[in-house]
C-alpha positions, 0 to 999 in steps of 0.5 A: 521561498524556503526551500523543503530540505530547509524546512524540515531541517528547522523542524528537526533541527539538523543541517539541511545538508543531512536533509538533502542527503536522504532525501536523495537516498529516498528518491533512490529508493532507499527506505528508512530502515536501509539508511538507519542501518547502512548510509549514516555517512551519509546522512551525519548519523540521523537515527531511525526516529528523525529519518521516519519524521524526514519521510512522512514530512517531505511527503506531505511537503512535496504533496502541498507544493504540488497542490499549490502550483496547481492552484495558482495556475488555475487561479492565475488562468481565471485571471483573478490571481492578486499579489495578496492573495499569491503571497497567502498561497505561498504562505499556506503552509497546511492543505487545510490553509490551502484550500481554505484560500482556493474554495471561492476560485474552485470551478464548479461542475455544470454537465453539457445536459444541465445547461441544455436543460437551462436552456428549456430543451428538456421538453424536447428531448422528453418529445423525441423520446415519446413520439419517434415519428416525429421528425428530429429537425422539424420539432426541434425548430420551435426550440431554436433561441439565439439568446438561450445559445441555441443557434440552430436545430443542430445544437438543439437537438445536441443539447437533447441528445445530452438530456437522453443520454444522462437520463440513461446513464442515471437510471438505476435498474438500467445501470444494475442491469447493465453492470451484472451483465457486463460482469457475466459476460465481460472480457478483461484484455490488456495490450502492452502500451506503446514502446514499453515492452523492455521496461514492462518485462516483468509483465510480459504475460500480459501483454496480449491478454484476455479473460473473463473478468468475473474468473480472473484470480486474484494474484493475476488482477493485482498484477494487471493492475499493478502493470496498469498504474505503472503505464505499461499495460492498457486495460479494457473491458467489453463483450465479444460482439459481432461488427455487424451486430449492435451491441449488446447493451446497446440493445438493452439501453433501446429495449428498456426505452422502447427504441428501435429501428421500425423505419418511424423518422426519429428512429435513426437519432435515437439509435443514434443517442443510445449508441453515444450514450453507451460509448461516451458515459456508460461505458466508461463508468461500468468499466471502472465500476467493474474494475474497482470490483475485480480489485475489491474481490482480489484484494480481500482475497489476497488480504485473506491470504496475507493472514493465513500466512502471517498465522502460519508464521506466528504459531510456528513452533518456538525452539523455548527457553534457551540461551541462544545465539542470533547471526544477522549476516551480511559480507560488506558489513560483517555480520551482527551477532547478539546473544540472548539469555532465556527470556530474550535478554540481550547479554553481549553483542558484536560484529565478526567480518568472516567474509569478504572484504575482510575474510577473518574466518578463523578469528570470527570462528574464535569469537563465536566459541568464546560467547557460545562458551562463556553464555553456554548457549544451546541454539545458533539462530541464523538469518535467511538474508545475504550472505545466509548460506556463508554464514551457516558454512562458518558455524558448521566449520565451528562445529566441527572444530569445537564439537559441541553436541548441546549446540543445535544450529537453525536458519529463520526468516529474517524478514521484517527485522531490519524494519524492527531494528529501525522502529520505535518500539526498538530504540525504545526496548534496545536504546543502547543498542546500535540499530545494525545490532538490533536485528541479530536480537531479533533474529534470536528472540524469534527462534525461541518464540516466533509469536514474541518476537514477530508480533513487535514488527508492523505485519506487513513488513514480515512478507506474508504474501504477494501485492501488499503494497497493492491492497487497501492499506487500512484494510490489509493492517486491521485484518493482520492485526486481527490475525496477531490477537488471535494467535495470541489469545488462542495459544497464550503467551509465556509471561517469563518471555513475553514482551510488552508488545506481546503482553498487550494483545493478550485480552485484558492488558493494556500497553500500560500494564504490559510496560510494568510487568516487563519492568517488574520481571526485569528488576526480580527476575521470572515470576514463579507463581501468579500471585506475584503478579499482584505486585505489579503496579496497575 
């Protein structure tokens, strides 16, 4: 059987070493855009394009062959597992293949109730229910049938009591009754789970807790859940109730039956299928419902939180049109210089190695002085990353040593600009660039115009807010979407700046059109009246 690292590499035609080197960088942790930029030795120089179609197939594969065991052991357990048909499964190479082969093999739910129900025991439960002065045993004996499976009283009354505890559990105003009540006077604990408190630190607050589900905020449920999906907490959901009482929404399950204890000689068994009811199917399934509306709420309002930062960022004031130099710093691998003309034109870019390991301090502060000189920059624009503050003692100490009063130095967040440097859209604007450089472009470009700059990087990797990775993926990208086409179109955009992901937000263009006004403002330089932008194709 062809290995994953084999396929892949055949699909993208490179060594399957190279294949097998990232994969291991990506089972480290590593992400795309960290092996684009810093691990090309490793992986023989794979650009960011093959390393994106890498991860999203190996994800696939891996999902697939995962799948495919499953399905052979169940198959094999069935003990109508073929040679023909194992050779297809292993063949199969899409799920569609692959459950297409297991659908006549798939097992098909029956619930405990239905086949008590085939086995004529619904009259009896329904005469439990209505007549509690009858006595349990003593009705159910007529019931007994050796060759329908019931061989005594006790499995009849079983198979009745699974009747009555699914008919609670499928009435509707029942259940919605329950579920408000549970969701007004529920109590959400989480218990550290067995031997997990070192490795489950970071959740330490949640070890020993307990709220009111319907007052937990929202950055506190993403974190118990986020604690509950990486095993370490244990969650649960109940009211506080005396032992010695009954429980709460077991009294409601008996009062909306007309169940209780009046010493009448079914009473006790119908209690008793209540107390079940609640315990083995209700309960459980309020709790996830609860759950997933505790989520729900959390995550809309996290999304919520998202945008508004994510506004924030976007409409920050831009420094403007001027010539500006970007530094994308970092101490192993030097830092990354770029310098950008007025609309954002890359005109020359380099790597200086102020720092350890190489400490080339003064002839770093040399090169920074001759492009700053030579483009007559005005702005310095310096990422927040590693190596940030060193960076910003270098271009103080050039500063100084060449006093320059045009020159205005600002540090950005650099967030998301490695992801933009390893993306499409980059290879596509920069193809000449090394991706290291790319992010210095963007560090610039997004001093002089937030907006322009950051609207080309996926929202999410901007870093706009806490759990991004918890919420609802699709709802949190449509939403900062939403957010980027808003700021665009509430503020405008400057059509000498903006880029073409900028330009197709704006209402009107598509990514077509905003492609051939940049190519024509490229090839005549800036517009200077709208009339010229008749001339550009479409």
């Amino acid at each position: 059987m062809t290995t994953i690292a084999t396929r892949i590499a055949n699909e993208l035609a490179v060594k399957p070493a190279q294949v097998e080197a990232t994969i291991a960088l990506l089972d480290e942790g590593a992400t795309v855009p960290f092996i684009a930029r810093y691990r090309k030795e490793k992986t023989g120089g794979l650009d960011d394009s093959q390393l994106r179609q890498l991860e999203e197939r190996l994800g696939y594969l891996r999902e697939l062959d995962k799948r495919r065991e499953t399905i052979l052991h169940t198959i094999e357990e069935q003990g109508k597992l073929t040679d023909e048909l194992k050779k297809a499964i292993l063949s199969a190479s899409t799920k569609t293949d692959l459950e297409d082969l297991y659908l006549p093999y798939k097992p098909k739910r029956r619930t405990k109730a239905q086949i008590a129900r085939e086995a004529g025991l619904l009259p009896l439960a329904e005469t439990l229910l209505a007549q509690p002065a009858n006595d349990p045993e003593t009705t159910a004996l007529p019931y007994v049938n050796a060759d329908k499976g019931v061989a005594d009283t006790v499995a009849a009354l079983d198979g009745a009591r699974q009747i009555l505890m699914e008919m609670f559990a499928e009435n509707a105003s029942l259940m919605g009754e329950l579920r408000e009540y549970l969701w007004q006077h529920g109590i959400l604990s989480a218990k550290v789970a067995k031997d997990k408190e070192q490795e489950g630190k970071k959740f330490a607050d949640y070890f020993d807790y307990q709220e009111a589900i319907r007052n937990i905020p929202s950055h506190r449920a993403l974190a118990l859940f986020r604690g509950r999906n990486e095993g370490i907490l244990h969650l649960n959901l109940d009211v506080e109730t005396d032992p010695d009482s009954t429980h709460p929404c077991e009294a409601k399950i008996a009062h909306t039956y007309g169940i209780a204890d009046q010493g009448r000689a079914g009473d006790h068994w119908l209690l008793e299928t209540v107390r079940w009811a609640w315990k083995v199917k209700i309960h459980h399934r309020l709790d996830v419902d609860l759950n997933l509306r505790l989520r729900e709420a959390a995550e809309t309002e996290a999304i919520r939180v998202f945008s508004r930062n994510l506004k924030d960022l976007l409409l920050a004031p831009p420094a403007g049109a001027k010539c500006t130099l970007g530094l994308d710093p970092g101490i192993r691998t030097g830092v990354k210089v770029a310098v950008v003309d007025q609309t954002g034109k890359v005109l020359e870019t380099t790597t200086i190695y102020p720092h350890q390991p190489r400490n080339q301090w003064d002839q770093s502060i040399e090169t920074l002085h001759q492009l700053i000189t030579r483009h007559q920059v005005e702005l310095v624009s310096i990422g927040n990353g590693t190596a940030s503050r060193e960076t910003d003692k270098l271009v103080a100490d050039l500063m100084q040593r060449y006093p320059q009063p045009h020159i205005t130095k600002i540090t950005v967040s650099e967030a998301g600009a490695s992801v933009y440097s390893a993306s499409a859209l980059a290879s596509k604007e920069l193809p000449e660039l090394d991706v290291s450089l790319r992010g210095a472009v963007s560090i610039a470009r997004r001093l002089q115009d937030p907006l322009a700059e950051l609207v080309k990087i996926e929202p999410k990797a901007i870093g706009v807010g806490q759990y991004q990775h918890d919420v609802n993926q699709h709802q949190l990208t449509r939403s900062l979407d939403a957010t980027v086409e808003d700021c665009v179109n509430s503020v405008g955009v400057d059509l000498n700046m903006a880029s073409a992901p900028l330009l197709s937000y704006v209402a009107g263009l598509t990514q077509s059109t905003a492609e051939n006004i940049v190519a024509y403002r490229d090839e005549h330089g800036a517009f200077t009246s709208r009339e010229q932008i008749k001339n550009v194709p479409r």
